[in-house]
C-alpha positions in Angstrom: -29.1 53.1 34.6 -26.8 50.2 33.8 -28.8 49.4 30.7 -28.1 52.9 29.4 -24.2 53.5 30.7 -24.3 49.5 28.9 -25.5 51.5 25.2 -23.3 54.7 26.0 -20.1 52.8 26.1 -19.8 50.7 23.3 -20.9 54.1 21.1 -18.4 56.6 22.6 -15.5 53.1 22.1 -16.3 53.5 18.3 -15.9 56.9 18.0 -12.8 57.2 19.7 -11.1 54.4 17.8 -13.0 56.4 14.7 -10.7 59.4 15.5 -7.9 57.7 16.2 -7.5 56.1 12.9 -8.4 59.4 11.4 -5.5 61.4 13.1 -3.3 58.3 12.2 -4.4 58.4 8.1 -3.7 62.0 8.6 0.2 61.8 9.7 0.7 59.4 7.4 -0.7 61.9 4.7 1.4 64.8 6.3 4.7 62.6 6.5 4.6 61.4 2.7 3.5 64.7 1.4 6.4 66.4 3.6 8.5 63.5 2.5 7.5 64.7 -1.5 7.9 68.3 -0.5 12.0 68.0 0.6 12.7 65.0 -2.0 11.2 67.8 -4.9 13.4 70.8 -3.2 16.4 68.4 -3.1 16.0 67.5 -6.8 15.4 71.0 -7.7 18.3 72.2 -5.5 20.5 69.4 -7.2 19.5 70.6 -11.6 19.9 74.2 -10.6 23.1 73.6 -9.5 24.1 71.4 -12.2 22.8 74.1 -14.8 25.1 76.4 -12.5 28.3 74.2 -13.2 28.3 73.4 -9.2 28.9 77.0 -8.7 26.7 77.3 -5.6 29.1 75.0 -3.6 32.6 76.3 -4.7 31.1 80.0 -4.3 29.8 79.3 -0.8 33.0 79.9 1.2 33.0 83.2 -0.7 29.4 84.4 1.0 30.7 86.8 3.1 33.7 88.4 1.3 31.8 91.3 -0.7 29.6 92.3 2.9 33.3 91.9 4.8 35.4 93.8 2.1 32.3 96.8 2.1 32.6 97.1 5.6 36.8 97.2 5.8 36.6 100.0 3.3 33.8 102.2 5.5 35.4 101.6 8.7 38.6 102.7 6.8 37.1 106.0 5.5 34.7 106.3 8.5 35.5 110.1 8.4 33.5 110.4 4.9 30.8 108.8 6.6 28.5 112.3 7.0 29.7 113.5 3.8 28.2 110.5 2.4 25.0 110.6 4.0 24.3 113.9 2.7 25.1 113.3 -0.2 22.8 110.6 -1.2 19.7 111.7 1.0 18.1 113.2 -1.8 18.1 110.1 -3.9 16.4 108.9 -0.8 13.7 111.1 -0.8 13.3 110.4 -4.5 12.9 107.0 -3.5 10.0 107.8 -1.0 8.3 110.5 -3.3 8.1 107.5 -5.7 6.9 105.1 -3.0 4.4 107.6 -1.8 2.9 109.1 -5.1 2.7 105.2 -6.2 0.9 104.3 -3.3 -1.6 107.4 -3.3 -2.7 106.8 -7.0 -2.5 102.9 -6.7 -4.9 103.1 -3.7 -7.0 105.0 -5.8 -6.9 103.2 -8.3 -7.4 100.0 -6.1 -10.5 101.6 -4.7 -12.3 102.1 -8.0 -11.7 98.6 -8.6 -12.8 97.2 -5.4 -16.4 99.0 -5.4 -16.9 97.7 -8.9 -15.6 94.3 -8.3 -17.7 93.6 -4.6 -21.1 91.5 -4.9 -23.7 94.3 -3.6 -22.4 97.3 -4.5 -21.1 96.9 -8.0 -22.3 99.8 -10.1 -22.4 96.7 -13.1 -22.8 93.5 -11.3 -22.3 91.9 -14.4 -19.0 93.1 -14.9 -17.4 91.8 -11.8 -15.9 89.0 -13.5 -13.8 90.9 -15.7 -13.1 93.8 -12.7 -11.8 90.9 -10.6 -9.5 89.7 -13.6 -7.9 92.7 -14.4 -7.1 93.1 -10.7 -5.3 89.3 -10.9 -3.4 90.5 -13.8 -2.2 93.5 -12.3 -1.2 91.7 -9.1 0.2 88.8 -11.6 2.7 91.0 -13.4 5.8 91.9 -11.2 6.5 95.8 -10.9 10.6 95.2 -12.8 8.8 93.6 -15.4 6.7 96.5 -16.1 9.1 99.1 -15.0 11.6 97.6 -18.0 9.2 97.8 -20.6 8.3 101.4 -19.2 12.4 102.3 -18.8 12.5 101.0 -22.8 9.4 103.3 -24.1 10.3 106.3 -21.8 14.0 106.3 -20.3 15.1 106.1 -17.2 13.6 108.1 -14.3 11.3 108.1 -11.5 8.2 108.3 -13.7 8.2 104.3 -15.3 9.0 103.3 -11.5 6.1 105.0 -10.3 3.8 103.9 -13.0 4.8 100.0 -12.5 4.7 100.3 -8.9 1.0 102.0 -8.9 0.1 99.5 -11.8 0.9 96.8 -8.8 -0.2 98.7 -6.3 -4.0 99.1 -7.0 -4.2 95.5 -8.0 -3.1 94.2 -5.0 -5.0 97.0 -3.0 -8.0 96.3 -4.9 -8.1 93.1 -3.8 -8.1 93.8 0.0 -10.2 96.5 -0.4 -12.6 94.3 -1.8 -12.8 92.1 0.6 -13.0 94.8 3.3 -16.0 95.7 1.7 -18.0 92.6 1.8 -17.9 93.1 5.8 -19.6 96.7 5.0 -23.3 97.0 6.4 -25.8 97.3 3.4 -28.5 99.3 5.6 -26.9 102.8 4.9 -26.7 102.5 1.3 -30.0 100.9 1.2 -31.3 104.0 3.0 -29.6 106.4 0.4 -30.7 104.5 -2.1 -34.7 104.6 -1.4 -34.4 108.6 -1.0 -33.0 108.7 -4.8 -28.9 109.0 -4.1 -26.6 108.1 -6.8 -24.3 105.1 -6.9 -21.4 107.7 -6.0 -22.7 109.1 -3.4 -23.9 105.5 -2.0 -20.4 104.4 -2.0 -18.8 107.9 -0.8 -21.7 108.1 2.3 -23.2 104.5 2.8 -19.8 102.5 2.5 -16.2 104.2 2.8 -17.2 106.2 6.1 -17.1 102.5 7.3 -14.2 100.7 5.9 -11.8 104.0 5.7 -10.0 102.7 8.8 -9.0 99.8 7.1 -8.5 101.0 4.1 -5.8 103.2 5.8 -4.5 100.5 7.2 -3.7 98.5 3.9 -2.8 101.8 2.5 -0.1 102.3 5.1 1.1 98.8 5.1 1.4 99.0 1.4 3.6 102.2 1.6 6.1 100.2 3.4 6.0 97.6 0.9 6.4 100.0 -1.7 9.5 102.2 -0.7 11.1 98.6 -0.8 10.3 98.2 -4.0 11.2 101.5 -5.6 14.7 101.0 -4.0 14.9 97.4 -6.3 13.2 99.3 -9.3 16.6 102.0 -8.7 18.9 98.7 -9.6 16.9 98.9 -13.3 17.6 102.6 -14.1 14.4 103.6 -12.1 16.1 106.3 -10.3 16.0 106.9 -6.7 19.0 105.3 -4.0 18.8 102.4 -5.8 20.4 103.4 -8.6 22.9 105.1 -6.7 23.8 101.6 -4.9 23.9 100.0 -8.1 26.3 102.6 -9.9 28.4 102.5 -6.5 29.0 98.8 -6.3 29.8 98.6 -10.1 32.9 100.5 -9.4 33.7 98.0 -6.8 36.8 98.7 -4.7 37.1 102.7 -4.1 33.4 103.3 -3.4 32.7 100.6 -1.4 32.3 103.4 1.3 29.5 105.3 -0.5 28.1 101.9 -0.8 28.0 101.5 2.6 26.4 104.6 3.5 23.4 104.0 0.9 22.9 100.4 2.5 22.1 102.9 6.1 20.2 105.1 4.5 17.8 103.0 3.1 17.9 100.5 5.9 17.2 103.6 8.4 14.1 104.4 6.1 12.8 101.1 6.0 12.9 100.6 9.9 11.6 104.3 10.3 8.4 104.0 8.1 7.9 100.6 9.0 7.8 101.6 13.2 5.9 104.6 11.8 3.0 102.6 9.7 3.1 99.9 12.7 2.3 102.5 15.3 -0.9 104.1 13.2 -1.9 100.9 12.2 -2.3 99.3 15.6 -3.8 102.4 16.4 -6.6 102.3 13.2 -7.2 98.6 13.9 -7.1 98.7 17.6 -9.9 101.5 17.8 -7.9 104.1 18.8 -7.6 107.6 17.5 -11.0 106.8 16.2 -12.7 109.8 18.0 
């Protein structure tokens, strides 16, 4: 017994000093690359100012006088308030019709994509190289850029917000559809396949009656994301509230209070749809509702 506590010791000494050193070399690591990290910030922070003529510092005291001179005016014309409210609601619903029709045909789109691009259920397995690139350069190009381009071929409107925003949309959708799909069991569509079913049918039988709750999910936490985003496009000439908000802070002083009242609008939407999509999500991912 002593001759083998005697072989144990020495052995379990090494690797404990082994580990030590190891967790030592890696806080090192961690404190120089952290040390990198805030000296490359600082000298970043340091030529964009510079290139700013040192505005950032002489406008800092002013942070807070646009959000404090918006809210004097509305609490001074607090009685046009409702009037306001009313007023721009339907740019507001614009703004979610674009958010929701953008969603609907991105996710579609994203869907396509994602069967064609998954490793076992690609209708050309070849091709899922070049299905997976298109979906990086969808997600690669930001929804203004596209929505400018669109706004320059075809005017301003809802239409060029809802394109860029779906072109987005099923790129980014594809992607997490994808890799929902890996997870799906093969034995269904193996079984549909040996009894002569097509590839659609496969994937409409064998492999979305399995990943549909998550798909939803994505979907739904997408939709939030988007109604966001169709609000920005509005600053571009996309239509929707965020045009309004645009056109009423460009007059500056005098509208302040319609200003205000967009700001509420879309910040009760927001909170609304994003409680909403919480609550059916939990529910989806949780199990629930799944009767």
């Amino acid at each position: 017994m002593a001759e083998i506590t005697s072989s144990v010791g020495p052995g379990a000494a090494h690797m404990r000093d082994s580990y030590m050193t190891l967790t030592r070399q890696r806080r090192i690591y961690s404190g120089m690359i952290l040390i990198v990290f805030v000296a490359l910030m600082a000298a970043g922070f340091v030529v964009a100012d510079d290139r700013n003529a040192g505005g950032f510092w002489n406008g800092l005291p002013n942070v807070l006088a646009f959000p404090s001179e918006v809210v004097s005016e509305a609490a001074a014309k607090i009685e046009r308030l409702p009037g306001n409210l009313a007023k721009f609601f339907p740019a507001l619903i614009e703004t979610i019709n674009i958010a929701a029709v953008s969603t609907l045909v991105g996710a579609m789109l994203g869907l396509a994509l994602s069967l064609l691009s998954t490793r076992g259920l690609a209708r050309f397995p070849r091709l899922i190289p070049l299905f997976r690139r298109i979906m990086d350069v969808m997600r690669a190009i930001p929804e203004i850029v596209i929505a400018l381009v669109l706004i320059f071929i075809m005017g301003g409107g809802p239409v060029p917000a809802m394109i860029a925003i779906a072109f987005h949309t099923g790129g980014a959708l594809g992607k997490l559809f994808s890799e929902v799909n890996e997870n799906a069991d093969l034995k269904p569509v193996e079984g549909l396949e040996s009894v002569g079913a097509t590839w659609i049918q496969r994937m409409g039988l064998g492999v979305i009656p399995q990943v549909a709750p998550n798909y939803l999910s994505y979907g739904l936490m997408r939709f939030e994301i988007n109604i966001r985003a169709s609000a920005i496009l509005g600053f571009v000439g996309a239509g929707g509230v965020g045009y309004e908000l645009r056109n009423a802070m460009s007059w500056g002083q005098g509208r302040f209070d319609e200003a205000a009242a967009i700001f509420l609008l879309l910040f009760g939407a927001i909170v609304f749809f994003d409680q909403l999509s919480s609550h059916y999500r939990d529910k989806l991912t949780s199990g629930e509702g799944r009767a």
